[in-house]
N, C-alpha and C positions, 0 to 999 in steps of 0.2 A: 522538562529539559532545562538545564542551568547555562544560562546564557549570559557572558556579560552584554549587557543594554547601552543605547547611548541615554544619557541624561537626562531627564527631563521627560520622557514618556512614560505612558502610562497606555496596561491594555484590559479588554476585559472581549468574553464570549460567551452566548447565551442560546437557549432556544426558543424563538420568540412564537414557533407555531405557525410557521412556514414551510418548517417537515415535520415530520411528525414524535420525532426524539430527540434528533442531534441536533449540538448548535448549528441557529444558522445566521446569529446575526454578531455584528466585529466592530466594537470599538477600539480606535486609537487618538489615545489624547496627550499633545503638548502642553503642557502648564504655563507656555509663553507664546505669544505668535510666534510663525516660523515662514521663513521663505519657502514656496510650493512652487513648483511645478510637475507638468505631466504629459505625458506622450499616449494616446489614443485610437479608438480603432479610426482608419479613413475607409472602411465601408458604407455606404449609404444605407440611411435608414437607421440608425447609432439607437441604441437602449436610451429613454431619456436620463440615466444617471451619467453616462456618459456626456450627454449634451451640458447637463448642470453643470459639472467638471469641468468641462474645456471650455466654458463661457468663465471661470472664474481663475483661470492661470494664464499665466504666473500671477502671482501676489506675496504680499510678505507678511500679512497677518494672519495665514491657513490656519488651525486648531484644533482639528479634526478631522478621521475620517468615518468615516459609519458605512458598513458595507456588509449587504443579506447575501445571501447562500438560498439556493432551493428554487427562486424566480428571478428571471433578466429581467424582470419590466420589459421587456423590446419589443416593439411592436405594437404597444396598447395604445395606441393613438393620444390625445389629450388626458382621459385619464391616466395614464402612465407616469404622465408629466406629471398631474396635478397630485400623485401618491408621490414621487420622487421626492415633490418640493416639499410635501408634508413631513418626510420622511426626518429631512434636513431639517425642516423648521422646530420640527417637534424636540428634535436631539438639542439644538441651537437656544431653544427657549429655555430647555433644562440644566443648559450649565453658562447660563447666562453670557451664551454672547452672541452676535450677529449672525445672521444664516452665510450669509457669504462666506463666514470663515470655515464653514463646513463642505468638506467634499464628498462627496457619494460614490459608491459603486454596488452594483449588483450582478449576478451570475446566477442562471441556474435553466431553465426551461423557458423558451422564448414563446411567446402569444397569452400568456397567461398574468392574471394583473394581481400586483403585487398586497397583498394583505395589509394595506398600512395603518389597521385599526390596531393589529396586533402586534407590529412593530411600536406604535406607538406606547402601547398598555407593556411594555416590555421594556421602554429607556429608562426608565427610572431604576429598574433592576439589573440594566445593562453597567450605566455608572456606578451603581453601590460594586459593581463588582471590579471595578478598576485596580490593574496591580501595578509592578512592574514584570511582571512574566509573560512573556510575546507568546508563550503557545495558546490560551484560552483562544488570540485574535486568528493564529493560524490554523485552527481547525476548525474556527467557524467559516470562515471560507472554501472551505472543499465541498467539491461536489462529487463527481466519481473519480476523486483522486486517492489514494491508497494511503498516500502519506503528507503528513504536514513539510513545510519546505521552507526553511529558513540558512540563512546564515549570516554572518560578521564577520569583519575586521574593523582593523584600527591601526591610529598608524598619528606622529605628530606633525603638527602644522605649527611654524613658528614658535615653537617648545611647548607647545598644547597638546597632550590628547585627544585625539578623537577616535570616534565610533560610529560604526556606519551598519548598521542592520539591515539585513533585507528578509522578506516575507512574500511569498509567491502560493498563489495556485495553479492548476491550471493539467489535464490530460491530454481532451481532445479538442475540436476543433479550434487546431495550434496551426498559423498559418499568418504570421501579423502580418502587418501594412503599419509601421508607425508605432504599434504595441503588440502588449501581448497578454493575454488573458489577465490576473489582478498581480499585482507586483508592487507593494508597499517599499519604499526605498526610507529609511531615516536616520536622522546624522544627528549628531549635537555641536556638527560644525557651522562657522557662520557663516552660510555661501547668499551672496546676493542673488537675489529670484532668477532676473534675464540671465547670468551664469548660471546658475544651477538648471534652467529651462536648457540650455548651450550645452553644458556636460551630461544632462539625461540625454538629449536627441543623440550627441555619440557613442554613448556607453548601449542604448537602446542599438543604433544602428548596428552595432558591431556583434552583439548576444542576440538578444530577442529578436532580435529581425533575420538572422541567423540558423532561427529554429523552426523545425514543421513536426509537425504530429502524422495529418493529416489532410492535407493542402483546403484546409476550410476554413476560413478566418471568421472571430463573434464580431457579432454584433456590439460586444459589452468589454474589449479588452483595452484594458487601463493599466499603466502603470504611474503613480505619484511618486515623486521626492520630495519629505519636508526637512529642511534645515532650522533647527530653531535657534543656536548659537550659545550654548551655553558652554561650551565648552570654552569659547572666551579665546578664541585665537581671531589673531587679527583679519577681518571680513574679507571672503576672496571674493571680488570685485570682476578678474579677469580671466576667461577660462586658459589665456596666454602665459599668466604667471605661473613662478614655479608653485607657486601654492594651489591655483587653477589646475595643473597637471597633472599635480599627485593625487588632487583628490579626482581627478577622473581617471585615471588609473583606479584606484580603488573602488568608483563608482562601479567600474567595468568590470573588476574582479567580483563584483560583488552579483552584478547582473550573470558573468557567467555560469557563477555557482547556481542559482537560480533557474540558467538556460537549461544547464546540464540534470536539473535534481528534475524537473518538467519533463524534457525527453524522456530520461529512462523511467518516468513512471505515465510516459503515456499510455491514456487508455489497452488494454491489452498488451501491453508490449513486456515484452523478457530479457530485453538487452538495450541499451543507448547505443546508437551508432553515431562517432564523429569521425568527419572527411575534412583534411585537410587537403587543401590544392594548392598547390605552387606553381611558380611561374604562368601566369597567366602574362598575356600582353596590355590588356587594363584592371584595374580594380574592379571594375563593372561583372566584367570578365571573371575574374576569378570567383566573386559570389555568387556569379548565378549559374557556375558551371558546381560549383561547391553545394549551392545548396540544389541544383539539378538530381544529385545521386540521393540525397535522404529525403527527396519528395516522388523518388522513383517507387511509385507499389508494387513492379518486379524484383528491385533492390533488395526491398523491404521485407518481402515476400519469402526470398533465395535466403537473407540474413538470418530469418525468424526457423528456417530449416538448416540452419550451418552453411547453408552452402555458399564456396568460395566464388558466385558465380561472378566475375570479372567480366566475360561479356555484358552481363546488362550493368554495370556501372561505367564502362566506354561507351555503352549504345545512350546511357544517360547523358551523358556529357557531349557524346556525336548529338543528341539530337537537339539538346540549348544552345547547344552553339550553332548549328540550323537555323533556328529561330530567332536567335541573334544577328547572325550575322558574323559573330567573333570569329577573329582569329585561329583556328587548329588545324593539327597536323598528328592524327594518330601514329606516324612513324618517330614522332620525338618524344610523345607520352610513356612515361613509365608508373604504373599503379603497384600495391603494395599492399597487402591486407592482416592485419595483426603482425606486419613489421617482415612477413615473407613477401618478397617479388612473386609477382605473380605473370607480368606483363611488361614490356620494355620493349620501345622502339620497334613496334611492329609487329612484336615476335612475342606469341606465349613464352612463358617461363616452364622450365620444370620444377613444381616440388610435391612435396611428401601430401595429398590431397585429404589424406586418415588424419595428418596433425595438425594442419590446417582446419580442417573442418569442428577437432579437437577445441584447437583455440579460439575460435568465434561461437565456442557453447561459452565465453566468457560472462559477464555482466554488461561488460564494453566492447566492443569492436571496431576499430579503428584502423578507417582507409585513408591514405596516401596517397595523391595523383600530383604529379612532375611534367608539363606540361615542356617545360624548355622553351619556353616562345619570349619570355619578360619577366619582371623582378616581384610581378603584384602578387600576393599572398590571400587566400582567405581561409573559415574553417567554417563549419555549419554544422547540425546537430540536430538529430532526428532518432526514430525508433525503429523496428521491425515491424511488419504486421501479422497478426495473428489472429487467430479462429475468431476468442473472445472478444476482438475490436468490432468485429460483426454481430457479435451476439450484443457486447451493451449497446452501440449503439441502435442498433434494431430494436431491442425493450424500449430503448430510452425515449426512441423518438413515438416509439408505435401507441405506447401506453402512458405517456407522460397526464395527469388528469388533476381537475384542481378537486378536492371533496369539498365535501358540502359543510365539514366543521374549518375550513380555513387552508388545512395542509396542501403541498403537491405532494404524491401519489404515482408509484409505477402500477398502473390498472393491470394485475395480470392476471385477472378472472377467468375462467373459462366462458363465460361469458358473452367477453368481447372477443372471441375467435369463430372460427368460420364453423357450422354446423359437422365438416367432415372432421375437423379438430379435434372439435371436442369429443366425438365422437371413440376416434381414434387413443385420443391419452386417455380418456376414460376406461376404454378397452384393455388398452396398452396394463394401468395399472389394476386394475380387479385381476388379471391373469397374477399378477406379481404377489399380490395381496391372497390369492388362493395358494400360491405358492411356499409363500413365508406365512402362513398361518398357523400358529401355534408354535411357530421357532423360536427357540432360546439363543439369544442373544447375548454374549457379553461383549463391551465399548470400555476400553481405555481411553479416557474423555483428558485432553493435557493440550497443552503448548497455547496459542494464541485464540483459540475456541474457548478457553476457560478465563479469557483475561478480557476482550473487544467486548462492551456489552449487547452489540448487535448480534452478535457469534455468539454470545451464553442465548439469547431469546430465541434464535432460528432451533440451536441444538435442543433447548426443553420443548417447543413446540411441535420439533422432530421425534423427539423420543414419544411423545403425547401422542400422535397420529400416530404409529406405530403400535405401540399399546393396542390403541383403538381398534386398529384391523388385525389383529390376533399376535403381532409381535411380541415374545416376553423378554425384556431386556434387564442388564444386570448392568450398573455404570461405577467401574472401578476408576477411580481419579488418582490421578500426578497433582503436583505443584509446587513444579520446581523453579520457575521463574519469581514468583511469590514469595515462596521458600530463600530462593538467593537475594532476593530484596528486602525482605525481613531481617536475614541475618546481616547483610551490607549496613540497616540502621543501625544496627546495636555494634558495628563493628567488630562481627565475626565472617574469618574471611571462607569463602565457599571454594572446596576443592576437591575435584573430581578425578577417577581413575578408570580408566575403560568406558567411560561414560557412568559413572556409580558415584554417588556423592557421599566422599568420607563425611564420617558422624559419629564426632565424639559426643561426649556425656553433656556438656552445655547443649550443644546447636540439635542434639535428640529432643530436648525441651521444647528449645522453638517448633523445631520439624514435627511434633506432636500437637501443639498446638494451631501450625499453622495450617497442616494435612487437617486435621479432626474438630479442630474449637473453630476455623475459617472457613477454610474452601469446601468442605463438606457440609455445611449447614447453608453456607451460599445455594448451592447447585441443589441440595433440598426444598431451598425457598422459591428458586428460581422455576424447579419444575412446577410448584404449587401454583405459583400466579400462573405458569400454562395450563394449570387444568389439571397437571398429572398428580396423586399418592406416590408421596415418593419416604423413604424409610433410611436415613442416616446413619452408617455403622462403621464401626473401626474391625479392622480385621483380630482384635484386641476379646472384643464382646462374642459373649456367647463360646470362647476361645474356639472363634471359624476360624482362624489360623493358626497353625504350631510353625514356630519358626527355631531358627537356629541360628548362629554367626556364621556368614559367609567366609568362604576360608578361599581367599585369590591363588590361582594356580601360579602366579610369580612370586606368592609370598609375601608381599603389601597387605599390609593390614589395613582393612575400612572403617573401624573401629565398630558401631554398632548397626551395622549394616547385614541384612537376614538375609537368609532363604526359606523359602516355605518347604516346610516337613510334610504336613498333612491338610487337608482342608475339611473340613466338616460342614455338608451343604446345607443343613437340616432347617434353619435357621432362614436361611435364602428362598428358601423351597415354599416356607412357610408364607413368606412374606407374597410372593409371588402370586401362591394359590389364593390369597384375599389379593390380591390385585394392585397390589405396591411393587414399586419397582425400588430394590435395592441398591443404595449408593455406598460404595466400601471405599476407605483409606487404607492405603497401602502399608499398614501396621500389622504386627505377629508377636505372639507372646513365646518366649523361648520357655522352656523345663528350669531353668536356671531363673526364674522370675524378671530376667531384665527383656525392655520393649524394643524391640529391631523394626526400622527404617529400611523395609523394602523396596525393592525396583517395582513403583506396578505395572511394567510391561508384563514384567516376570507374576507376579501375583496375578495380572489379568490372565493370563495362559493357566495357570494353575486352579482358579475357578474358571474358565471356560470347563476345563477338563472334569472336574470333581462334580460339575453341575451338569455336564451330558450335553454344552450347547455345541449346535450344529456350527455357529459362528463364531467370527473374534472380530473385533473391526478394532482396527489403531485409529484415533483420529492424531494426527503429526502436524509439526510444521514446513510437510514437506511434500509434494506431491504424490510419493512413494518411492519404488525401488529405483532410483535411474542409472543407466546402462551409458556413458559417455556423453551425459548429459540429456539421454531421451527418457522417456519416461515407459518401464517395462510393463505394460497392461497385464500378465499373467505368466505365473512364474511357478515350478515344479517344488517342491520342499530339497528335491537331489539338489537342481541348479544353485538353490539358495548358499546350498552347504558349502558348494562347491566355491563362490561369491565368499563366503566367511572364514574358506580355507587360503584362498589364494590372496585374502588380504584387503580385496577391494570394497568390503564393509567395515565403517571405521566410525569411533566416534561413538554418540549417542543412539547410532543403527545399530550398533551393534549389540548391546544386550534386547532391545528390540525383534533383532532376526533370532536371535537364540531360541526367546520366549517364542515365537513363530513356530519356531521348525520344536521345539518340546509341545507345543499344544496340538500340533499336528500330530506326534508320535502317539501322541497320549487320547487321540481319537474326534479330534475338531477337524470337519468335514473342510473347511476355507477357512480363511484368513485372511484380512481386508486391510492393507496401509494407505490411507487416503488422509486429502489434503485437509485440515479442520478450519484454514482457512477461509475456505467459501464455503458460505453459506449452503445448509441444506444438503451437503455432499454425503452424509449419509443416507437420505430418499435417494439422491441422485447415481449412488453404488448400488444401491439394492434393486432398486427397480429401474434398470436401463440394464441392455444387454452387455454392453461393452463397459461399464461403469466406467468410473474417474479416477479410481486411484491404481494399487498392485495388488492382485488376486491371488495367492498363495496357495497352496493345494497340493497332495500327494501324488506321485504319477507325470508325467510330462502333460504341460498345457496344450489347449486342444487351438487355443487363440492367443500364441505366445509371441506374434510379431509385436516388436517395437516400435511406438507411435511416437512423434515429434511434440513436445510438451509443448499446451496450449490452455 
């Protein structure tokens, strides 16, 4: 990610062996002292990195921060402490300067004590890797966050530029007092410490205090500001001046980017929800009426299923102001939700309940309450809740375990479950396992399962256990994201028609090499360390494909862009019977000797068919077919048609449902569009009744009701 940076920093991320792959440990270093401050949890009982922290701000020679991912330290009594202080000292010793200039922080599983042997065996390789690029720091800090979380601005102070970055984590137990989960703020402006300690506590007040996930505050949440000055404007001294002003205006902007990127990626959640209130009679009043509605778990609940339910965001706010004391008068209240009246002066509203419900399948949702009572304003910022908030957090807490070589660990053995459990999934999958025994299986393996290297090791290990229990599977690979980042370096531009990616004579080169010399020897090597025989081929070899030049029914030429003629399995068959599972790029040799750049949705359907398999599984970046934003569990090959005639399949689904509904014609029993996103969702289609993604099949479905995506 190409960030301008402010001045003067430097960042690095590593995995020091506290989880077991992913970074989890974050350097950020100023090359001058800097002014610090920091705003922190006021829960009782604080993480000791936390305690280090707020015993050493403000100050104006900060210099670092150093902060693990995967254990809070919280709770470890004195050892905790005494790893914390090691932790600092050890970073402190290595780049030669005082421990006090370094501040701490840690996130991850609370009761469990921090590894600071391997932290330590780790700094010296943390530094060498020092850059100026902020992402290494922002993804060593995540824990079950989805996405890293940054952003910038900039802006001048007394004819100076400055730069102000911010770096956050943070899902669940989102609920500050003071702070908020980790939130790196840094400037290369010159703020004096007691003002910039002055502009954090309001920019904090006003965002992160602001926001709820899940009304549960850590033990371990921190947010720092370092200022180190090198941008060389004249030192703001007063958070009163205009100079004081601006830059907490932008503090604040900075923070709400931050607010906002946390909510909508809290744990589980599928939408951000922000509520503005107006007219409240105090300030007091309007925050806590504001943030009353997105800490409501009926709110949250109604949101996560579309619905416009406006009683429970009145009954939210009837009932803090209960408990307050405050001021209201539901007869003067007007509410609003995605910008339609809903509610006004006592009196429901009528409106269209289908396009409303429509427009809160948004990303955002955003409710308005008009209170008429006083001038105070607030806004607050929260999520929906959903199935899977229940589901991490119940792993999270139930099985969180330290191993015995260092890492934490989600324990999800059968194991550690209760005898009628184990008994039961056990049960549950040999039925499934007798079932699919000896099926041929082809998987169009593409989108963000071929790129996350935790998603390539679930998928080979998937495919491996499958194998195992009699599955014969065929894995026809995309990669087009690769593909278009490839060509982006060389600066050829990538462009697409119907979802089909033209391919002239240069970028066929690359797309040859990057399908067959990359991503197909990847996912070869990949199965290998799982354990699996896996056999690398271009639909090229052995000529398993005859292709030909796609000819578009509008008449646009795609340049070398095929269709498969014929398939020849023999080759496949072969591989299979010795116990390899075939991996094909989506290549075809035309009659004409030139190499065609096929769709392998379209190739994947075509060897389903030619090969006899009962299956097709997509894996996508998408949960499957969805229907006004739900998600259709099982769907008839007619419906489909029907869905691609009337227009409402578009885009990169669309050659996709084509290839669907021809592998269907052509005698493939189902059809599987599921998410490649989460992990394991191939076991979890196959062996669960209801699976996860959309079920395709000839005939009307027998279990065609539409579920609320979760």
């Amino acid at each position: 990610m190409h960030m301008k940076t402010p001045l003067g920093f430097s960042f690095a991320g590593t995995n020091a062996g506290i989880k077991v792959k992913k970074p989890d440990l974050c350097l950020i270093l100023s090359e001058v002292p800097a002014s610090a401050a920091a705003c922190v949890t006021q829960l009782k009982g604080r993480a000791a990195a936390v305690e280090w922290t707020a015993e050493r701000v403000p100050q104006n020679q900060a210099r670092a921060i150093i902060a693990n991912s995967g254990c809070a330290n919280a709770l470890t009594g004195e050892q905790g402490i005494e790893a914390n202080r090691a932790m600092a000292t050890s970073l402190a010793e290595s780049l030669g300067l005082p421990p006090d200039a370094v501040l701490t922080c840690s996130t991850g599983g609370t009761g469990i004590h921090l590894p600071v042997a391997k932290i330590q065996t780790a700094i010296p390789g943390l530094i060498a890797k020092l850059s100026p690029d902020p992402q290494p720091s922002a993804e060593a800090i995540l824990t079950t966050d989805t996405c890293i979380k940054m952003t910038v601005r900039e802006a001048f102070l007394g004819g100076k530029r400055i730069r102000l970055l911010g770096i956050a984590k943070g899902t669940g137990m989102i609920h500050p007092n003071m702070a908020t989960m980790f939130a790196f703020l840094l400037t290369d402006a010159a703020v004096e410490s007691n003002t910039l300690n002055t502009l954090l506590r309001s920019a904090v007040d006003e965002t992160f205090n602001m926001l709820t996930v899940d009304g549960d505050t850590s033990t371990n949440d921190t947010v720092i500001a370092l200022a180190n000055g090198l941008a060389a404007n004249a030192s703001i001294t007063s958070p009163e001046s205009e100079e004081g002003q601006l830059f907490g205006t932008l503090l604040t902007d900075v923070c709400r980017d931050l607010t906002r990127m946390m909510a909508a990626d809290g744990e589980g959640a599928n939408r951000l929800i922000t509520v503005h209130l107006q007219g409240a009679a105090t300030r007091e009043d309007a925050r806590a009426l504001a943030r009353a509605v997105v800490e409501s778990n009926l709110v949250k609940a109604a949101f996560f299923g579309a619905d416009p339910n406006w009683g429970r965001v009145l009954t939210a706010v009837g009932a803090r102001a209960a408990e307050r004391n405050a001021t209201y008068d539901v007869k003067s209240t007007h509410v609003s939700i995605q910008g339609v009246p809903v509610f006004n002066q006592g009196t429901p509203q009528i409106y269209d309940a289908d396009a409303l419900r429509s427009l809160m399948r948004s990303d955002e949702v955003q409710v308005t309450i008009t209170l008429g009572l006083g001038p105070h304003e607030a806004t607050a910022w929260g999520c929906d809740l959903s199935y899977d908030y229940v589901r991490i957090n119940a792993e999270y807490a139930a099985v969180l375990v330290e191993s015995p070589d260092g890492p934490v660990r989600l324990d999800q053995r059968l194991d550690t479950k209760t005898p009628d459990l184990k008994a039961e999934a056990l049960l549950q999958a040999l039925r499934y396992i007798e079932r699919f025994s000896g099926t041929l299986a082809v998987i169009k393996y593409g989108g963000a399962a071929m790129v996350r290297a935790d998603l390539k090791d679930s998928f080979s290990e998937d495919l491996r256990l499958l194998q195992a229990v009699g599955l014969r599977p065929i894995v026809v690979h995309g990669g087009g994201p690769e593909i278009s980042k490839t060509l982006d370096k060389m600066g050829q531009r990538s462009e697409f028609i119907d979802g089909l990616r033209v391919t002239d004579e240069n970028n066929l080169k690359v797309i040859e090499m990057v399908l067959t010399g990359q991503i197909n020897k990847e996912i070869v090597a990949s199965l290998a360390r799982a354990g699996a025989r896996a056999v690398g081929l271009s639909g090229k070899d052995g000529n398993l494909i005859s292709a030909r030049k796609l000819q578009m029914s509008s008449g646009k030429d795609l340049g070398y862009v095929g269709e498969v003629v014929s398939v020849d399995p023999d080759v496949l068959t072969l591989l299979m019977s010795k116990g390899y599972i075939p991996v094909l790029s989506p290549l075809g040799l035309g009659q004409d000797g030139h190499t065609y750049n096929i769709n392998a949705d379209a190739v994947a359907a075509e060897i389903a068919i030619a090969c006899g398999a009962k299956k097709l599984i997509y894996l996508s970046d998408v949960p499957g077919i969805l229907s006004q934003g739900l998600l259709v569990s099982e769907l008839s090959a007619e419906e489909l048609e029907l869905r691609l005639h009337d227009g409402s399949i578009t885009g990169g689904m669309l050659p996709k449902a084509q290839a669907v509904l021809r592998s269907l014609t052509g005698g493939v029993e189902s059809v599987h569009i599921i998410d490649g996103r989460v992990p394991h969702n191939i076991v979890a289609e196959l062996f669960t009744a209801r699976g996860v993604g959309t079920m395709i099949r000839p005939g009307a479905p027998q279990e065609g009701e539409e579920v609320p995506l979760g």
